[in-house]
C-alpha positions in Angstrom: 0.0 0.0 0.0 1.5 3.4 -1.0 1.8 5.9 1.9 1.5 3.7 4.1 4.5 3.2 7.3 5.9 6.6 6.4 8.1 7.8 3.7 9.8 5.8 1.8 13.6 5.8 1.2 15.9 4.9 -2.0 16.7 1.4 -1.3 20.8 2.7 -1.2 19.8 4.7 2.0 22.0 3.1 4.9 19.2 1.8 7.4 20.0 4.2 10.1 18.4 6.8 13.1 19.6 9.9 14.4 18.8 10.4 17.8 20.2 14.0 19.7 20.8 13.5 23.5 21.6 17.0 24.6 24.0 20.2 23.6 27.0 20.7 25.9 29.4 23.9 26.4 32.4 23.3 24.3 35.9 23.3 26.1 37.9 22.6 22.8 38.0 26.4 21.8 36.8 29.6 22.3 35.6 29.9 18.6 33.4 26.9 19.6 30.5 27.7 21.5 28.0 24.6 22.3 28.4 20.8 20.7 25.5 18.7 19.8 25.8 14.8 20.8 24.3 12.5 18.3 23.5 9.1 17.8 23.5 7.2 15.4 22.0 3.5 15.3 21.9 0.8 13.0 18.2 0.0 12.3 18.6 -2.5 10.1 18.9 -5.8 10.1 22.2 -6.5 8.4 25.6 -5.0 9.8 27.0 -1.1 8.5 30.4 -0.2 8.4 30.2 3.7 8.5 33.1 6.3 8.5 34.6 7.4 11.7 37.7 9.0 10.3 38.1 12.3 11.7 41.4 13.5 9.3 39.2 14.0 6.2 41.3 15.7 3.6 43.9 12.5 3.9 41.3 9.7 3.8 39.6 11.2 0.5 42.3 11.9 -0.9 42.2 11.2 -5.0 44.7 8.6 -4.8 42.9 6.4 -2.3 40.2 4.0 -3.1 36.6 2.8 -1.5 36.6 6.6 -0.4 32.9 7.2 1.7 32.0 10.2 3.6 29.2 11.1 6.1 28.2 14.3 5.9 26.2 15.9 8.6 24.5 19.4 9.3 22.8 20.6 11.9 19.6 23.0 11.4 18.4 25.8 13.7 15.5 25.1 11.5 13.6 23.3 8.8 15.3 24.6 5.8 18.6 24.0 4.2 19.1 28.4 5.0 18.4 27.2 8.6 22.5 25.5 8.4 24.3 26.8 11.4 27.3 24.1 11.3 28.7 20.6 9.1 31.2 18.4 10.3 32.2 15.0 8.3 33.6 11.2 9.5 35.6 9.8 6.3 37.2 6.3 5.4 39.1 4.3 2.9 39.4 0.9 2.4 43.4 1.6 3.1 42.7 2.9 6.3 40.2 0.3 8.1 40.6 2.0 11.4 38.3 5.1 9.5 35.1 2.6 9.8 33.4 1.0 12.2 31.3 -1.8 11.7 27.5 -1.4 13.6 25.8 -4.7 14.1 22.0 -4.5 13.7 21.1 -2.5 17.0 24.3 -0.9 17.5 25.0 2.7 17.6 28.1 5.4 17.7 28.1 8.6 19.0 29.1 11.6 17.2 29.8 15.5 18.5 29.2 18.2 15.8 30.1 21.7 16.7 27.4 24.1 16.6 28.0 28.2 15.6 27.8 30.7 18.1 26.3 32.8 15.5 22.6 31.4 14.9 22.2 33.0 18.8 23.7 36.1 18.0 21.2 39.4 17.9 18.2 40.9 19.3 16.2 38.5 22.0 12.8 37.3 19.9 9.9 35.1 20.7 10.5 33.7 17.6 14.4 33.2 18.7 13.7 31.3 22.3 11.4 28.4 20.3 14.4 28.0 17.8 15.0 23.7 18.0 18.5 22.2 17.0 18.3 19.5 14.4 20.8 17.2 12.4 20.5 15.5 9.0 23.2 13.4 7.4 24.1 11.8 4.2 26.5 8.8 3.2 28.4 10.0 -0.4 31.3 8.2 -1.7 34.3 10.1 -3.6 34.6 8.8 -7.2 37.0 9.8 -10.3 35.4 9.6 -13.5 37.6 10.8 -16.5 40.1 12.2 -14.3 37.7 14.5 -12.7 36.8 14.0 -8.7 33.2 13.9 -8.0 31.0 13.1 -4.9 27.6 11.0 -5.4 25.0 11.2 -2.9 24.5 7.5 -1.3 20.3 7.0 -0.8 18.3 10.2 0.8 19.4 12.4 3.2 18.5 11.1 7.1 17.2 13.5 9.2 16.9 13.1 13.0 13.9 11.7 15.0 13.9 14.4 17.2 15.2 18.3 17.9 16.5 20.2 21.1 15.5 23.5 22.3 18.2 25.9 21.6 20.6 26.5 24.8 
C-alpha cells in the first residue's frame, strides 16, 4: 500500500536513526560555543560499516580508493538556509581503522560543533522556540575521467527528534 509506514527511502539509504541527546558547552575552543551529541543506530537488520575517520582531507584523498564520507548538518530550523554548522567522518578501504562496523542495534556517538552565530542578535519570541536538528548523508568520492566527484548514497536522514536551543 503506498503511503502507508511513512516515507519511503531509496533502497541505497543506509538503514540508520539519528537520535540528539543533549547540547553541551564546548571546552575545545573559544571559537566553539555549544556541541550537539548525536547518535547514530543501525536499524537495520544487516551489519554497516560507517566512516569514523576524523582526518578528512587525507582519507579522501584522490589517490585512495573505496573513499565514503558522512556528511552531517545541523539546522536551527527546517530549511537548508536554517545551516548553522557541518562536520564529516571519512574512510578508505586503506585505512580500516576510518570505519566502524555497527551490528544491527548498534549505535556510535558523534559531536558536531554548533555556531555561536545562529544566537547572535536581538532576544525574539520567535528566537527562544528555535529547535536544533541534524541531518546526514553517506556519499562516496569517485574519479570519473580524471575528474573527482562526490555522489549522494540513498536520501538524506534526518533526526527523530530536535532540542530546544541552549
Amino acid at each position: 500500500m503506498l503511503g502507508h509506514g511513512g516515507p519511503r527511502r531509496s533502497p541505497e539509504t543506509p538503514s540508520i536513526g539519528l537520535k540528539l541527546t543533549r547540547i553541551i558547552k564546548s571546552t575545545e575552543s573559544p571559537s566553539l560555543k555549544d556541541v550537539v551529541e548525536v547518535v547514530l543506530t543501525n536499524t537495520g537488520q544487516t551489519p554497516i560499516s560507517i566512516p569514523i575517520g576524523t582526518d578528512t582531507v587525507p582519507l579522501l584523498a584522490p589517490t585512495e580508493t573505496e573513499r565514503r564520507y558522512l556528511s552531517f548538518a545541523v539546522r536551527a530550523g527546517p530549511g537548508i538556509a536554517d545551516t548553522v554548522a557541518t562536520a564529516m567522518s571519512a574512510a578508505n578501504s586503506g585505512h580500516p581503522e576510518s570505519r566502524a562496523v555497527l551490528k544491527p542495534g548498534d549505535t556510535a556517538v558523534f559531536k558536531l560543533p554548533i555556531s555561536g552565530y545562529y544566537m547572535v542578535g536581538s532576544k525574539t519570541a520567535a528566537a527562544d522556540k528555535l529547535t536544533i536538528g541534524v541531518s546526514v548523508t553517506l556519499n562516496r568520492k569517485m574519479i570519473d575521467g580524471g575528474i573527482d566527484y562526490n555522489e549522494q548514497i540513498g536520501d538524506s536522514i534526518n533526526s527523530d527528534n530536535v532540542l530546544p536551543r541552549p
